[in-house]
C-alpha positions as CSV (number, residue, x, y, z in Angstrom):
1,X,13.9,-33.1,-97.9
2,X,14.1,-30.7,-94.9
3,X,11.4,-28.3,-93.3
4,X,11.5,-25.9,-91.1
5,X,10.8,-26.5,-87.2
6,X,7.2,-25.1,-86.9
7,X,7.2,-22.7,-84.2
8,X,6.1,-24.0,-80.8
9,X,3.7,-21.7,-78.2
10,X,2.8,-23.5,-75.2
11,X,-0.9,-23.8,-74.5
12,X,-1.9,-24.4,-71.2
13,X,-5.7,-23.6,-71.0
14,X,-6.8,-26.5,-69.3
15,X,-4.3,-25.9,-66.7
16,X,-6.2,-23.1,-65.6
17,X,-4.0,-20.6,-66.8
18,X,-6.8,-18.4,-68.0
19,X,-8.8,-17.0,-65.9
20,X,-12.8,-16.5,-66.5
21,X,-12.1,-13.3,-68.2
22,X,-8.9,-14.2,-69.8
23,X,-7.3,-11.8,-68.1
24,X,-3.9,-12.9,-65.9
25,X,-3.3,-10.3,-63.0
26,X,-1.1,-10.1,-60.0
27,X,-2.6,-11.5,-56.5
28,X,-5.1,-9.2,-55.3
29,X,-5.3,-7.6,-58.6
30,X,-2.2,-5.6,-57.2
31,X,-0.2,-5.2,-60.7
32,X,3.3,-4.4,-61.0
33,X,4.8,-1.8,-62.7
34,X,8.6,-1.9,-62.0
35,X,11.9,-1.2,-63.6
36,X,13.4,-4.3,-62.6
37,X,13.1,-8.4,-62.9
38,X,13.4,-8.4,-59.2
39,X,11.3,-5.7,-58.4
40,X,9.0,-7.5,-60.7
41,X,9.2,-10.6,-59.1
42,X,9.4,-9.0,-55.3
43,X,6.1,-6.9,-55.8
44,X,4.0,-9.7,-56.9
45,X,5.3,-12.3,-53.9
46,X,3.3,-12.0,-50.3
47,X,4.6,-14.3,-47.9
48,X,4.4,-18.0,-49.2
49,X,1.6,-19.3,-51.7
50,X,0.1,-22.0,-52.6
51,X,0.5,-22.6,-56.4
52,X,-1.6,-24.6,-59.0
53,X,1.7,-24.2,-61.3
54,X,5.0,-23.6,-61.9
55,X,6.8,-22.8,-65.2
56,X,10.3,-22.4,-65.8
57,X,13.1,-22.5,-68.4
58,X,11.1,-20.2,-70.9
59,X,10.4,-16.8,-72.0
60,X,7.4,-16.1,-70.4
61,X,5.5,-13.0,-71.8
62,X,3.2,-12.2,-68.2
63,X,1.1,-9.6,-70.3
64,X,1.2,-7.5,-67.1
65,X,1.3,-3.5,-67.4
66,X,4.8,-3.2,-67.7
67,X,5.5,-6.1,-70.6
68,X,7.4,-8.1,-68.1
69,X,9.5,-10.8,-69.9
70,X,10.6,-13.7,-67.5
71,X,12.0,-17.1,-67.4
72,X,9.7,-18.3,-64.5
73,X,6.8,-17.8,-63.5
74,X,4.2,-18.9,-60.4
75,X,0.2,-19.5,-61.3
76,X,-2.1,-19.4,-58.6
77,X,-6.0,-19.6,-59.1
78,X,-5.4,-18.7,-62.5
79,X,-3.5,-15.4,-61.3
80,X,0.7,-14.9,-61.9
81,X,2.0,-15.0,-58.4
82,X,5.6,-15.0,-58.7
83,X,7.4,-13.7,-61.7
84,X,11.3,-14.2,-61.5
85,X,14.2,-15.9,-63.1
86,X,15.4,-18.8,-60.6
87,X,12.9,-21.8,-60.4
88,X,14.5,-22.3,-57.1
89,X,13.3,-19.0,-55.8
90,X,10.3,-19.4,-56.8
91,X,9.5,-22.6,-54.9
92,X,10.5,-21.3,-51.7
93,X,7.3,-19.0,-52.2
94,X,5.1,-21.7,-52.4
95,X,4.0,-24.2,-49.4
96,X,4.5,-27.5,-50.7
97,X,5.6,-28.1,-54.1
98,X,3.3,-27.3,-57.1
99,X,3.2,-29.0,-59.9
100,X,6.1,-27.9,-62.7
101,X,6.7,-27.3,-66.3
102,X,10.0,-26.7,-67.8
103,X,9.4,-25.1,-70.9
104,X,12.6,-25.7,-72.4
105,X,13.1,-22.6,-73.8
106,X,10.1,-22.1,-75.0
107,X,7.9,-19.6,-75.6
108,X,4.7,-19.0,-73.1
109,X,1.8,-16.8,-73.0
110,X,-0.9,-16.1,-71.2
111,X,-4.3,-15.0,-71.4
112,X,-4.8,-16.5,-74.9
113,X,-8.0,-17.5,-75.8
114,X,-8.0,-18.6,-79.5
115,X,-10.8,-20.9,-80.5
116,X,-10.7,-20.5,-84.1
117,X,-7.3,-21.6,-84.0
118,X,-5.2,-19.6,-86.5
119,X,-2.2,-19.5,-84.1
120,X,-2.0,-23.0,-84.4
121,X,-2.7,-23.3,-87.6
122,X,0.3,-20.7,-88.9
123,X,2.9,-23.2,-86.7
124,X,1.3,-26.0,-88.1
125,X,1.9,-25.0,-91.4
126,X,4.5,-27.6,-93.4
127,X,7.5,-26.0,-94.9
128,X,8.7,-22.6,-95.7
129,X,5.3,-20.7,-95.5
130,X,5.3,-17.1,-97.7
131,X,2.1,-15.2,-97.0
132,X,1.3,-13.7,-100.8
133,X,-1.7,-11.4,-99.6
134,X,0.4,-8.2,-101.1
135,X,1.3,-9.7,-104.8
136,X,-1.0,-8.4,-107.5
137,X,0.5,-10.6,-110.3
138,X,2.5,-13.8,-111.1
139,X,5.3,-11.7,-111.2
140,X,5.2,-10.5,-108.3
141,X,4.8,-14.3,-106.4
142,X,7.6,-15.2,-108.2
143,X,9.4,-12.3,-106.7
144,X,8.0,-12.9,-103.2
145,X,8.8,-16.7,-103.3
146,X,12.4,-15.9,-104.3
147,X,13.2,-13.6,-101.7
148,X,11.8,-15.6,-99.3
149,X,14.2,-18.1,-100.5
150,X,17.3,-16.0,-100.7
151,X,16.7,-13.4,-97.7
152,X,16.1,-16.6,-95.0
153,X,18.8,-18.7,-96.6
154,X,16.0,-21.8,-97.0
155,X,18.4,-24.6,-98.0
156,X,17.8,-26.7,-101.3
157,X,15.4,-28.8,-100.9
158,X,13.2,-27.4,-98.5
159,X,9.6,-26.9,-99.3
160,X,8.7,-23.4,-99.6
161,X,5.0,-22.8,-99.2
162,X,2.0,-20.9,-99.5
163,X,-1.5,-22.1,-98.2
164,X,-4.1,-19.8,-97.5
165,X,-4.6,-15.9,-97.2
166,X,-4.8,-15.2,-100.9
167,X,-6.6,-15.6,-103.7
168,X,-5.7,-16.2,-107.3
169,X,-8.4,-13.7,-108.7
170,X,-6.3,-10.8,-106.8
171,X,-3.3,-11.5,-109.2
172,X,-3.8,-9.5,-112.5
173,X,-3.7,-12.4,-114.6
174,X,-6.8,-14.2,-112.5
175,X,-4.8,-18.0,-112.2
176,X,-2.0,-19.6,-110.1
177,X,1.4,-19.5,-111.3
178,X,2.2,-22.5,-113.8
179,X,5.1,-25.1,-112.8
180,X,7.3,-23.6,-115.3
181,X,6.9,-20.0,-113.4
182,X,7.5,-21.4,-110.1
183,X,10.6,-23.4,-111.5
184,X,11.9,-20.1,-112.6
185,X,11.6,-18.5,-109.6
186,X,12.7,-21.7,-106.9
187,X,14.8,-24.0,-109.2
188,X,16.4,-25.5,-106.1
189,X,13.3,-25.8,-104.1
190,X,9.9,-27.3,-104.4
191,X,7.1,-25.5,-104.1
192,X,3.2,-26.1,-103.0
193,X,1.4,-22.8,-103.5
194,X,-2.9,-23.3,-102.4
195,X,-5.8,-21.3,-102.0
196,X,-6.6,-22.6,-99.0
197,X,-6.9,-26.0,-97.4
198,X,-9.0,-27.4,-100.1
199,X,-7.0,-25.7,-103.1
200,X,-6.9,-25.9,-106.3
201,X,-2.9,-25.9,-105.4
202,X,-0.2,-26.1,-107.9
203,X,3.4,-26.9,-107.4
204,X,6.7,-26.7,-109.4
205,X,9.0,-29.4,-111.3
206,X,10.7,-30.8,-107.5
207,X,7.2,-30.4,-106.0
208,X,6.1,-32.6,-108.4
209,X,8.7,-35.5,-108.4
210,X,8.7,-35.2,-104.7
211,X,4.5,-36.1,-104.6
212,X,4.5,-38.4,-107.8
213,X,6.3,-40.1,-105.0
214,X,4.4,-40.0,-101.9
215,X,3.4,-43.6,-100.1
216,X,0.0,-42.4,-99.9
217,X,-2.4,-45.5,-99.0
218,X,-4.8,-43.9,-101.5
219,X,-2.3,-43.5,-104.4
220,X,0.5,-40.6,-105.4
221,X,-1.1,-37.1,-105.8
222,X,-2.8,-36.6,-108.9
223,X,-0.8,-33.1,-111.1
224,X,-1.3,-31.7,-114.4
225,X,1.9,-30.8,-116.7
226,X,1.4,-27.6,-115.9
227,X,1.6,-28.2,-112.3
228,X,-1.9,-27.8,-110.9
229,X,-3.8,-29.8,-108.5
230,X,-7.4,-30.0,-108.3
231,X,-9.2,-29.1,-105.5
232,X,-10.4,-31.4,-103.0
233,X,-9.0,-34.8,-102.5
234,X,-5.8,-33.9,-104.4
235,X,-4.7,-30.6,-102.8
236,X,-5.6,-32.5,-99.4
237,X,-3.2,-35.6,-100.3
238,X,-0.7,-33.1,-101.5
239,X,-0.8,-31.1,-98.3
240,X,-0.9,-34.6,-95.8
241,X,2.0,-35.3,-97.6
242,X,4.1,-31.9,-96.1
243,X,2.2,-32.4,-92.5
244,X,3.7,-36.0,-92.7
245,X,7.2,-34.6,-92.7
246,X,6.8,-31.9,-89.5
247,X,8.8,-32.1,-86.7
């Protein structure tokens, strides 16, 4: 069974990255606006700084006026200092060495302050997820799920997924797609399609062998012939299950 690597923003709140208005801005609120990385990085660097942090190795969105894009970047106070591309550069602008984070690639940005979550929720989501918010009948999931599968090249036996931002009374036929109208539409993939985190849920034919099967301490995950799950304690052992298997 394979799924998808969820993608990965880096957080860093509580390293005082955000400042009290969750704004990041160049020292002395002096913001650059230049056509250049190393314009960029040259306006926002005055003489050598102290640094809470260091980030390298990463594609660093600074949120600054002109949508600067770099690979490292220098915190101070909860301010960008130093926006450039050599990690070695950049420490020569500090006095004494600040503390460092290679991001390995990934993805940074600042100035986000989301307490509800939903960002991490939508990379912690388990499989192939397919929001269904614009399908107004079975049909047209079954069209949606397909694509998904075909267009993105999901290989066999990867989950694809739905959980959350829909509704079943928006489809015209007011239910969740049976097992036998998933299976038509993802006959080499399983499937796990649920109103929300609580469900009701249903899945298709490999959906099902694949949870008939789960280890679960509190016993396999209860499904109908027709594919449903109940809401609840089913749709949550169904969907612990998928979160077991993220990487």
């Amino acid at each position: 069974m394979q799924f998808k690597n969820a993608p990965l923003f880096l957080s860093l709140v509580a390293r005082s990255w955000v400042g009290t208005a969750a704004a990041i801005t160049a020292q002395n609120d002096n913001t650059a606006v230049c056509g250049t990385l190393a314009d960029v990085a040259q306006s926002y660097k005055s003489g050598a700084l102290r640094g809470d942090l260091l980030l390298f190795n990463g594609t660093i969105h600074t949120m600054d006026a002109g949508e600067t894009v770099a690979t490292v970047v220098g915190i101070k106070d909860g301010s960008i200092v130093y926006v450039g591309d050599s990690a070695a550069d950049a420490r020569k602008s500090f006095l004494g060495s600040p503390p460092t984070i290679d991001l390995g690639g990934r993805v940074a940005v600042p100035g986000l302050v989301e307490s509800h979550n939903h960002i991490v929720l939508m990379g912690n989501r388990p499989g192939y997820h397919t929001p269904l918010e614009n399908a107004y009948s079975v049909a047209d999931v079954q069209q949606t799920l397909a694509a998904r599968a075909s267009r993105d090249a999901v290989p066999p036996g990867s989950f694809i997924t739905t959980i959350g931002g829909f509704h079943s009374n928006q489809f015209g036929e007011r239910r969740l797609p049976t097992l036998e109208e998933l299976d038509a539409a993802l006959p080499q993939h399983p499937a796990f399609i649920s109103i929300g985190f609580n469900g009701p849920s249903v899945t298709n034919s490999l959906g099902k062998a694949y949870f008939e099967s789960a280890n679960l301490a509190t016993g396999p995950v209860a499904i109908s012939a027709n594919g449903s799950i109940a809401a609840g304690d089913e749709t949550g052992k169904a969907l612990l299950t998928l979160r077991q298997q993220l990487t």
